[in-house]
N, C-alpha and C positions, 0 to 999 in steps of 0.2 A: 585135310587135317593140318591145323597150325601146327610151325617147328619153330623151336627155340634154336635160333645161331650163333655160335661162341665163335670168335678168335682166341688162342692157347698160343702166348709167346713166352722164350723164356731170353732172358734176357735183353726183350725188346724186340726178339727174330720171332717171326710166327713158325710155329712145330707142328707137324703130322706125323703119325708112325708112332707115340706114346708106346711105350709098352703094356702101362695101363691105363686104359681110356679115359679121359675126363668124365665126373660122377654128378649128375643135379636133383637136387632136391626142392621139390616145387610144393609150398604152401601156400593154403585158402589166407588170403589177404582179413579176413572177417573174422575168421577163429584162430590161423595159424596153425591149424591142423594139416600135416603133414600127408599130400594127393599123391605125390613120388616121395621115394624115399632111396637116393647114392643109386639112380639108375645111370648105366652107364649111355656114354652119346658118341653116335656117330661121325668116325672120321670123315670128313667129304676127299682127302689125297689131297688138297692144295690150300696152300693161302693161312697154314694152321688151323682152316675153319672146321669145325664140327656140328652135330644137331643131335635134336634132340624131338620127336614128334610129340603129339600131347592133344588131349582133346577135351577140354575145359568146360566148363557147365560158363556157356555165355551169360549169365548174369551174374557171374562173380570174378572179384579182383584178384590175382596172382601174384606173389614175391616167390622170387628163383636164388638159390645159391650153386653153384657149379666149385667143385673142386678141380683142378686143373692135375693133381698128385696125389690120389687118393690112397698109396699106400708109402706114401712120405719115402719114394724112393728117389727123390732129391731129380727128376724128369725135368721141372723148372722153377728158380729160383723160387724163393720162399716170399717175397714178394708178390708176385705173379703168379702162387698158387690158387685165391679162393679171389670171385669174384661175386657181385651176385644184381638184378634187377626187376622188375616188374613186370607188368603187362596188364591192362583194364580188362575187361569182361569183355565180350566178341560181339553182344547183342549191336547186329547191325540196325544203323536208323533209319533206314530205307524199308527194314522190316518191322520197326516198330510202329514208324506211318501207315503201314499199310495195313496189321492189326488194326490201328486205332480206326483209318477207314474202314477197315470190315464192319467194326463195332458197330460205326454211327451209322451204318446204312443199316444196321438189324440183323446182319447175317450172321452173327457169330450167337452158338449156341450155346445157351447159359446168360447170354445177356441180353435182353429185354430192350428194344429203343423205346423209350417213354419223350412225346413229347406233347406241352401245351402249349399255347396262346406264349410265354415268355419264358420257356427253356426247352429242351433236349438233350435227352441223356440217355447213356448205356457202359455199363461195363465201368463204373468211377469217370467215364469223360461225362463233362457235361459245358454247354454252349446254353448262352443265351441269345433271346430272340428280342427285335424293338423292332416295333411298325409305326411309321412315322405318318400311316395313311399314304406316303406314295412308295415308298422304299422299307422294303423287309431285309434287316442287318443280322447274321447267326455271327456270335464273336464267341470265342471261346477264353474266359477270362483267367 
């Protein structure tokens, strides 16, 4: 499971022990709709680090906000209260290759390999074929 890692300094010294926890709120990057909403995050005991775990729909984008003082009990300068950042969708490409491989060998179900004389296709991929009489070239354009 991804975790989100904060550093919590106040006044430039990194802080653990907060009385009250650092709070993140994590929205869909595409609508802004609100996935967490002022969930609190895990002290790690060192370094001011804390976290936060989170289990993201891999094909979507992520903006984070973290309050460092959520009940504005003055824990660290007003400054260094909100921070906030992103993170891309998790779809790894090593998994997306290898769907796409599945596809164009025909093994994926639902998707059909159709191929003639000058293409091949399955699933929205599609490759073209040129036979030069000695040399057969599949390019994927």
């Amino acid at each position: 499971m991804p975790e989100i890692l904060a550093q919590i300094r106040n006044d430039g010294v990194p802080v653990n022990g907060l009385t009250t926890a650092p709070r993140i709120t994590i929205r869909r990057a595409d609508t802004g709709t609100a996935v967490v909403t002022a969930q609190s995050m895990t002290d790690l005991g060192a370094d001011g680090h804390y976290r936060y775990s989170f289990t993201p729909d891999a094909a979507l984008d992520y903006a984070f906000s973290i309050d460092a003082d959520p009940i504005a009990a003055g824990q660290v300068k007003s400054g260094e209260r909100y921070f906030s950042g992103g993170f891309p969708g998790l779809v790894d490409v090593k998994e997306t290759k290898l769907d796409e491989l599945w596809t164009l060998a025909g093994l994926k179900t639902g998707s059909p390999l159709t191929i003639t004389d000058a293409a091949r296709a399955a699933g929205g991929i599609s490759q073209t074929i040129a036979d030069d009489g000695t040399t057969t070239t599949v390019d994927r354009p």
